[in-house]
C-alpha positions in Angstrom: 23.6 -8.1 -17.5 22.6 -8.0 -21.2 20.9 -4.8 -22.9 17.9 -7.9 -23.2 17.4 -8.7 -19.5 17.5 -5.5 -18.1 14.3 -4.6 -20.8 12.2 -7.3 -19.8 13.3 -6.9 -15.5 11.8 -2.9 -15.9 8.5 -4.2 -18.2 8.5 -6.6 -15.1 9.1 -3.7 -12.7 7.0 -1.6 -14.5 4.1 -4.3 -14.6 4.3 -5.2 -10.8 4.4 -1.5 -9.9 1.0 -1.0 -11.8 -0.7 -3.5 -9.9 0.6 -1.9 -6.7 -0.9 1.4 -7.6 -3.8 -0.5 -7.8 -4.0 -1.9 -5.0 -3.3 1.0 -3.4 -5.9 3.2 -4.4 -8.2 0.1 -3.4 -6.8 0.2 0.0 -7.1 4.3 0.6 -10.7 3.4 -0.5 -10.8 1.2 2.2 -9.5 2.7 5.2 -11.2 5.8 4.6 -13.9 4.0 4.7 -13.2 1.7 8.0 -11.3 4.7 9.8 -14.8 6.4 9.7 -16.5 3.3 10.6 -14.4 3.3 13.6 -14.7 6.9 14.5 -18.5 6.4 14.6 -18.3 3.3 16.8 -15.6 5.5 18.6 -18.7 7.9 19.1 -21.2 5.5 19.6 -19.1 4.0 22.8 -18.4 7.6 24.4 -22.4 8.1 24.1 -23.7 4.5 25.1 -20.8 3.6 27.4 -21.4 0.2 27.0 -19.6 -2.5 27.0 -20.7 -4.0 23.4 -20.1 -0.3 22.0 -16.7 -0.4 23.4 -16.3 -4.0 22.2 -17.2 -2.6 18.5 -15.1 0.3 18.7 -12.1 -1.9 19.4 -13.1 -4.0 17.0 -13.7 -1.5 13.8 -10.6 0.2 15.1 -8.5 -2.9 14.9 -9.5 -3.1 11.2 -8.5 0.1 10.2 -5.1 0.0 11.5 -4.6 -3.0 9.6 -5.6 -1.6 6.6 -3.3 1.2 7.3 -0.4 -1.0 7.7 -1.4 -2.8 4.5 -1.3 0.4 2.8 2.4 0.8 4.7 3.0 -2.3 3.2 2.4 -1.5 -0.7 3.3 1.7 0.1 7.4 0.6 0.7 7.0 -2.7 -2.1 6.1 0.5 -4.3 9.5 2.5 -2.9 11.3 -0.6 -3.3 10.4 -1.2 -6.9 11.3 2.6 -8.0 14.7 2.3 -6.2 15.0 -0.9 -8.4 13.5 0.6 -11.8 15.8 3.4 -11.3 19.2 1.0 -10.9 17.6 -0.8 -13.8 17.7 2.2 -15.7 21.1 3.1 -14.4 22.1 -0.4 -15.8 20.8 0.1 -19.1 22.1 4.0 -19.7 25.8 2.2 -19.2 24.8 -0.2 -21.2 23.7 1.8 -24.1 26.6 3.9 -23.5 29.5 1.0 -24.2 
């Protein structure tokens, strides 16, 4: 792979990993925010025991765990690209070095 390719794959690396960060601070942001949406209606059923306060619960729960695995989910894309950037790098140390 030329010295070329390898310098615009990591800018491309580098550029997509950015936008991950991104979005990952926007989804802590966001499950911090509907994890404690769902520990109130958590509350609020244990207190009413009703079945609409359960139905809530269930419901505000079920969105926080999929933020959390969206989060997961950029969390490993972000792993992947650094195991990527560094073989990149790798690449283009040897190939600086020939």
């Amino acid at each position: 792979m030329s010295r070329s390719l390898i310098e615009r794959r990591l800018f491309d690396v580098a550029e997509r990993m950015r936008l991950l960060r991104e979005e990952l601070a926007i989804a802590d942001e966001q499950l911090a925010v509907l994890a404690e949406a769902a520990d109130d209606a958590r509350l609020r059923a244990l207190v009413s025991e009703t079945p609409l306060a359960g139905q809530e619960h269930t419901e505000a729960q079920r969105h926080a765990d999929a933020m959390a695995r969206h989060r997961s989910d950029v969390c490993n894309q972000l792993d992947e690209l650094e195991r990527t950037q560094d073989e990149l790098l790798d690449r283009l140390l040897a190939e600086s070095t020939r």
